[in-house]
Steps between C-alpha positions, in 0.01 A plus 500: 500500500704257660729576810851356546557248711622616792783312751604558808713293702649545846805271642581484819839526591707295758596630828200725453265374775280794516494536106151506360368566118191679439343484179163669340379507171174676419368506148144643306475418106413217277728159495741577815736236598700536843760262611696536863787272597657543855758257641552495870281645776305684672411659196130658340367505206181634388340567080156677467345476149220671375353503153191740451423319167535132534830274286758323735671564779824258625688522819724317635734510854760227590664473847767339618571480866303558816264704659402692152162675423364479169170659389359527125155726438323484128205708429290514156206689408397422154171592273544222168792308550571214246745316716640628887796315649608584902805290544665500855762277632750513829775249598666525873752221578549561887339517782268790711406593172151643406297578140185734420354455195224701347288542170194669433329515143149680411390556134169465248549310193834268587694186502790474793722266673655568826765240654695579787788258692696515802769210583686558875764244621533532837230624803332773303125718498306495109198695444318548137244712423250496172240684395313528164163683410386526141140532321523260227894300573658155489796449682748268681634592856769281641671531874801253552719525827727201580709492816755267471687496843486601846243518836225744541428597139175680454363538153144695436313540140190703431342529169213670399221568223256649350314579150186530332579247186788351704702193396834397719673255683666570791775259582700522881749311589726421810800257589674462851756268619614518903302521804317783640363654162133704437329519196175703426343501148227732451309555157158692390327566180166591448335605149164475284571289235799394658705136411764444751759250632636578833751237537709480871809282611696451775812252579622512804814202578588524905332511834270764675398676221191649429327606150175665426246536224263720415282538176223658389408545136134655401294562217168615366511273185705211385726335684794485761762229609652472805791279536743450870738275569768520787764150609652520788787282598595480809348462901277761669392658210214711486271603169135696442391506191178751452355502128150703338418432135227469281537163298797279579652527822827263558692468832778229504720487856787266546644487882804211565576489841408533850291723697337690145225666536225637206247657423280603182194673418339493153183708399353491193453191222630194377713551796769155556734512783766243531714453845781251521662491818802210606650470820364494888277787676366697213188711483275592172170706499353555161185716434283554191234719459325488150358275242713201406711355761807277487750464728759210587715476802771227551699461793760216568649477829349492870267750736424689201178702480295613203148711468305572151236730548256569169186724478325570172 
């Protein structure tokens, strides 16, 4: 059975300073699809899925104007799923705005793709939330947030795991532009005969931001790749970059400017590390723990400092 689409959209009205629209759309059932459009601000939206069976789920919310809220919650639970699809998207073009996203999927026998995406121009707060257990699964998880504009932006993505015959890729992604941002990745898998790709990016173009990496991906049997990468443009920067893995452990860092400072730890094996730093007063520490050790640091520029500690 599929469910209508369902629309709501809230205007605000001129002269109106205290008007505010409040939408919430809460749906249970196979192949839901919610959209929510609100022009002006404050305003609050909200959609809460949940599909007892497994199929798709689709929501949408698209603000325009400042100081919305915006918050989008899909939930599966599935026994022999052929193909699951969580699709979640939100667009706020102002500023003070902030975006929740969450999806959760658990099933046996099954074969899904979650994708969720938040873009905020103007000084805004992102947070995404994944979460997928199966017993025997493939899937493909992918976290985008891009902040175009604006100071102070903080931006936070968690992803998580877990199966028994467990094959996925878990992509995150995170773009800033101004001064004063945060960004935290966080993502976690473990399985027996698990195959995974944790993959991890961060761009950050300004000055005293800071970014943060954490992954950890671990399995009985087979194998698990763990890929970070965060650029940073701009002066007095900081980035940590913290990474576990079986086989194939990457860390790439890119710092242009003044006053950076970094840091990365790598445990595991065929671990490479690569650190290029360009400008005056920079710091690097770099730490590998595990069998197979490669790491390159360059820095260009004066009074910089650098430190590679290995240990098999």
């Amino acid at each position: 059975m599929r469910f209508l689409l369902l629309l709501i959209s809230v205007l605000g009205l001129g002269g109106t300073a205290a008007a505010q629209g409040v939408a919430t759309i809460t749906q249970t059932g196979d192949f839901s699809e919610a959209l929510v459009t609100q022009a002006g601000g404050p305003a609050t939206a909200a959609i809460t899925q949940t599909n007892p069976h497994g199929d798709a789920l689709t929501a949408y919310i698209s603000q325009v104007g400042a100081v919305n809220e915006a918050e989008q919650v899909q939930t599966i639970n599935g026994r022999f799923n052929g193909s699951v699809a969580l699709d979640a998207r939100t667009e706020q073009l102002a500023g003070g705005n902030t975006a929740v996203q969450a999806q959760t999927f658990s099933g046996n026998v099954s074969v899904a793709a979650m994708e969720a995406s938040i873009l905020q121009a103007g000084s805004g707060t992102a947070s995404q939330t994944q979460t997928f257990t199966g017993l025997v699964t493939g899937s493909a998880i992918d976290a985008t947030i891009l902040q175009e504009t604006g100071a102070g932006n903080t931006a936070a993505q968690t992803q998580t795991g877990a199966g028994k015959i467990f094959y996925a890729t878990f992509q995150a992604s995170v773009t800033q532009r101004g001064d004063g941002n945060a960004a935290t990745q966080a993502q976690t898998t473990q399985g027996s005969l698990a195959q995974t790709s944790l993959q991890a990016a961060i761009r950050q173009d300004g000055d005293g931001n800071e970014a943060e990496q954490s992954q950890a991906a671990r399995a009985a049997f087979d194998r698990a790749d763990v890929t970070a990468e965060i650029v940073q443009l701009g002066g007095g920067n900081e980035a940590e970059q913290t990474q576990v893995g079986g086989e194939g452990v990457f860390a790439s860092l890119l710092q242009d400017g003044t006053d950076n400072r970094s840091g990365q730890s790598q445990t595991g094996e065929d671990l490479r590390s690569i650190v290029e730093q360009f400008g005056v007063e920079n710091l690097s520490i770099v730490t590998q723990s595990g069998a197979g050790h490669t790491a390159i640091v360059t820095q260009s520029g004066s009074n910089n400092r650098a430190t590679v500690n290995q240990r098999n």
